[in-house]
Structure formats: C-alpha cells, structure tokens
N, C-alpha and C positions, 0 to 999 in steps of 0.2 A: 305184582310182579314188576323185574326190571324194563324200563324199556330206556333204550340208547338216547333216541332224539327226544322222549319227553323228560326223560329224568329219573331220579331212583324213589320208587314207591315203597313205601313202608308201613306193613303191617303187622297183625300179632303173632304172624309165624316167621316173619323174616329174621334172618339168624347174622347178629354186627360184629363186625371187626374193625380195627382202625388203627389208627398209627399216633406212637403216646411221643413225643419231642417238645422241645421250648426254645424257638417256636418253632411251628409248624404247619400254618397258611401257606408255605412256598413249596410244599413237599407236592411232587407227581404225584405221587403213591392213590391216593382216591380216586384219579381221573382214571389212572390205568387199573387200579382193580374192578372199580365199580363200570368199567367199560364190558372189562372180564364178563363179569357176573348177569350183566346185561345180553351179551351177547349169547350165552348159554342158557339163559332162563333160569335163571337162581334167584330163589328168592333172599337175597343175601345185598346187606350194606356194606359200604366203610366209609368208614367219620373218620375226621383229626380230630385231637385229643390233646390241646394244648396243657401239658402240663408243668408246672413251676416246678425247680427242682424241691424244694424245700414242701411239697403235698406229691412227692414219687410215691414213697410206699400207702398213701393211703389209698392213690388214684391206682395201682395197681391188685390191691385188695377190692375196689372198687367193681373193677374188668371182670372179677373172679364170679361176684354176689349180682351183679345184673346182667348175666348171663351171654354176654360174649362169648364169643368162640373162641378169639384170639387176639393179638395185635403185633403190630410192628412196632419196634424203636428205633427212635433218629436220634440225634444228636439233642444233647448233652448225655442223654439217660443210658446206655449202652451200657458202660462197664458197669454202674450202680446199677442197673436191675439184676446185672450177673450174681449179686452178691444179695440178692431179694427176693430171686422166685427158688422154688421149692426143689427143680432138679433141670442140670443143668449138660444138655447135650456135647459127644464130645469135642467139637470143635469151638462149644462157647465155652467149652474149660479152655481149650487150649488158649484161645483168642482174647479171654474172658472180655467176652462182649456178648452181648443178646440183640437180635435185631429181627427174632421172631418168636413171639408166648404163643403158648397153644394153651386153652384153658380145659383142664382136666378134673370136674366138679370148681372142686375148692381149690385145687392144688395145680400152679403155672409152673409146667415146662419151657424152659429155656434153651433158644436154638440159635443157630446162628448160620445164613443162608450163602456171606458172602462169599466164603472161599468156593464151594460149590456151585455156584451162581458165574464166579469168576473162570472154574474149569468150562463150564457150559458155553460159557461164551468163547472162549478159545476154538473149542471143539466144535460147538455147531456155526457159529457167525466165522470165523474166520480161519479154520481148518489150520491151527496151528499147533504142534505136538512139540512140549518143550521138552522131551526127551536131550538129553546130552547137550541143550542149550547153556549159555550164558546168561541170566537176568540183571539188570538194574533198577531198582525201587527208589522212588524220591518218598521218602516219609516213610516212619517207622510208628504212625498210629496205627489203628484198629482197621483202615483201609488195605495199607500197605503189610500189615500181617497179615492179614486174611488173605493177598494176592502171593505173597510167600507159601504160606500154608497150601495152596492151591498146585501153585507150581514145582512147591518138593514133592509134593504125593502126584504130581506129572513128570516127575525123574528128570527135573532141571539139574544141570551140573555144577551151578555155581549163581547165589544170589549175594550181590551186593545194596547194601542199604546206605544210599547219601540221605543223612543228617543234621540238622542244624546241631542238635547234640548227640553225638555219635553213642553216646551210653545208653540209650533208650533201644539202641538192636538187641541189649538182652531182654526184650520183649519178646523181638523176633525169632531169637534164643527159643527162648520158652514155647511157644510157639509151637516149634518145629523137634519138637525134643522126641526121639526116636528117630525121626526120618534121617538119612543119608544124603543129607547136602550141604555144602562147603558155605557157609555162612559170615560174610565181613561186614563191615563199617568201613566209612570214610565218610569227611566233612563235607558239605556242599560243596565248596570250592575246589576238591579232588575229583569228583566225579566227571567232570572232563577228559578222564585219564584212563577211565575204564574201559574195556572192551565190552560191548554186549550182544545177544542177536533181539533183544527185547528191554524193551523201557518203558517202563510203566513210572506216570505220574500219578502219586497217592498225598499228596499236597495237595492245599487251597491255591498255591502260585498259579495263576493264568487268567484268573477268574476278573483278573482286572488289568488283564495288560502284561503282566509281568511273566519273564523268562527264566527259562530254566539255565542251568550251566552244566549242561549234557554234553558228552564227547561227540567225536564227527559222524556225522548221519549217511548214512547210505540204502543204496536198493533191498540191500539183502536185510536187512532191518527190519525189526516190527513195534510201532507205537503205538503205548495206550495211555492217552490223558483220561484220567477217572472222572473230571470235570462234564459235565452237559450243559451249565452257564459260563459264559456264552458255546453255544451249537459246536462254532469251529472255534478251537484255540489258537494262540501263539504258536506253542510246540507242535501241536498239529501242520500249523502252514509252516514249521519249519522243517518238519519232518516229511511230508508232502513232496517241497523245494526241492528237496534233498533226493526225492525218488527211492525215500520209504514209506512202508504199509502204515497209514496213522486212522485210529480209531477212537473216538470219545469214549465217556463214560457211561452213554445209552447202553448199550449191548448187558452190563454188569447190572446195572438200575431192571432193567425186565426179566434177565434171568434169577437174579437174586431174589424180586416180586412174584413170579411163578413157583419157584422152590416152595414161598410163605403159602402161598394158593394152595400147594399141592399137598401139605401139611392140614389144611385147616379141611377144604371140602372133599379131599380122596381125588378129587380130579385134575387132569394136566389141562389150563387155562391158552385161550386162543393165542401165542403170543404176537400174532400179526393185526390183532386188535387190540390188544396194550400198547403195542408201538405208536401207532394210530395215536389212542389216544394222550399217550406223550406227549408226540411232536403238537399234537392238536393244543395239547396244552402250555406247550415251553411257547408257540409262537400267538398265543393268548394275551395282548397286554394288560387285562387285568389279574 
C-alpha cells in the first residue's frame, strides 16, 4: 500500500498508470498523483514513461499488453496519439489531442481533460462565469484551443487569438465548430488593441523572462498565465500592478489531473493534496 512519507509500494495487485512524453523527468504529474493515491489508500502507481517519438506506437501498444490502467500524454505525443488509439472522446476529436488513455482490455480510449479541467478551474478556484464576456488567447496550440473550447461551451461572447501566424486559428475554428462564438485572429503585434475582460496566456513566452504585448490592464480584468515555471510570471506581476485578478497555470495543471484520476479509478482525488504536492515539488531543486 501507498504511503506518503515513505514512498510508493509496489506489489502484484497494484494497478499503473503514467505519463507517456519526450521528455518527461520535469513533469508534476507523478508527485501529484501518486500523492493522490497515497492519501486514499490505493493501491495504485504512476511512473514516467519517457518515450522517443520514433518507438510511440509501439510504447503505446506496450501500456495496452502489461496491463496498465491508463496514461497521460505531454508533450510532443498529443496530436499523434490522437491518430493511434482505438476511439477518440469528443473533445479529443475536436481538439485532436489526447492527454488522457484509458486502457480498455486491448483497445485505448482517447480523452482529453483540458478544456474541462480549464471550466473547473474558472468555476471552482476563481468563481469566474464567462457568460457574455470578451476573451484574449495568446497561442492557437492545443493549450489555447482547449481554453477556447472551454470558454464557448461557458457562453463567452467574443474570443480573440493573438498569433505569431494568424492562419493556425482555423484550428481554433475547428475546435469550436457548432458552438455560437465570434472567433478572430490577430498578429501578436495587434493584440494590444484588443478589448478584453479575460487573458489567458497559452504560449511558452514568460518562462524566461520575456513579455507579452497585451493591451491596458486593469481591476476589472482577469489573468491567466498557463505557465507554473517560474511560480509568479512577468504578465502576472504585470497584471497584479495593474490591480487585476492574475493566476498561474497550477489551478489548470490539478483540475485537468483529477478529471484523468476520475476516469481511470471511478473516484474524485483529494485535490488539496495534489496541490501540496505540486508546490512541494516545483520548489524541489532536484
């Protein structure tokens, strides 16, 4: 059985999950699940799973045949699993991205937590209803669809996507195909110009310093840097300054995590022990 302060015990009943990316030493993900599972008394693992892209399908054939439960996907592997496991939930069509398997005998279910993950944390961490809002989205990847796809099915009124290439919003497009929301483009360098009552960064920008080219910031505002390295960003302290609401990318990182939990063991996971052990592990210097 699990225990917290000694570590995770592993025997012939305990049932693994893990998280398949290249690389994936830096990933949260095992400290906070395996904190999970500990804390409930499960007898249940999660390992990283470094995998190369160039051994994907066979590592995911692999998950199926020694009896895993499930896995998560990071980065790189996302879209290309979309196009590799067996059936694919409907927001990983839309998003086409997978960033949670569920192992079903032989055959992997494909899911995708973020948009869901990204409602959750609006709604319960920061009581925000984007009903008849404005949105701003920095990056038109699989982060920032997913936070699109979130926020139309939350009856936002208007999303704009600032892009280094503005052609890749017909992802976003895609995306959101049915829902009822006013969907633009504009280059990075426009987006200064925009109105919003929400800004979410879905870019790598901050992680080293660097700033965003967001219009004027104020009280009635609300920020979310998707970022968690470093704790507090740039945009953050500038949106702070400014005497608006700014929030990291933690809140998305454990609701997104729980959703995968709730998937694989039928139960809702402590989330005030995942946080724990997050932070425990972002201020880890190994």
């Amino acid at each position: 059985m699990a225990d917290a302060a000694a570590g995770t015990r592993v025997g012939g009943s305990t049932k693994t999950v893990g998280i398949i990316g290249w690389p994936v030493a830096h990933s949260l993900s095992p400290a906070i699940h395996n904190a999970a599972f500990a804390a409930m008394g499960l007898d249940w693992v999660y390992v990283p799973l470094p995998v190369h892209p160039l051994h994907l399908a066979a590592a995911l054939g692999g998950i199926a045949s020694t009896g895993f439960v499930g896995a998560n996907v990071t980065m790189p592997h996302k879209a290309a699993v979309a196009g590799l496991v067996d059936e694919l939930s409907d927001d990983a069509r839309r998003l086409h991205a997978v960033n949670t398997i569920v192992c079903d005998g032989e055959r992997l279910r494909g899911a995708n937590t973020d948009a869901p993950g990204f409602e959750r944390f609006l709604r319960m961490d920061v009581g925000f209803d984007p009903s008849g809002r404005d949105a701003l989205i920095f990056g038109a990847g699989g982060a920032g669809r997913a936070c699109a796809l979130a926020l139309a099915r939350g009856g936002v009124s208007s999303i704009t996507v600032a892009a280094r290439d503005p052609a890749r919003v017909e992802d976003v497009d895609a995306a959101l195909d049915g829902l009822r929301t006013d969907v633009r483009a504009v280059g990075f360098d426009r987006a200064v110009r925009v109105r919003a009552d929400l800004i979410v960064n879905a870019t790598p920008l901050g992680a080293r310093g660097e700033s965003l080219p967001v219009p004027p910031l104020g009280p009635d505002m609300l920020v979310v840097d998707l970022l968690y390295h470093p704790a507090v960003t740039p945009f953050q302290l500038e949106a702070r300054n400014a005497g608006a609401t700014a929030f990291g990318g933690i809140g998305l990182l454990l609701h997104q995590a729980a959703l995968s939990f709730e998937m694989w063991t039928g139960q809702q996971p402590p989330l005030e022990v995942m946080s724990a052990a997050a932070l425990a592990a972002m201020s880890d210097p190994e």
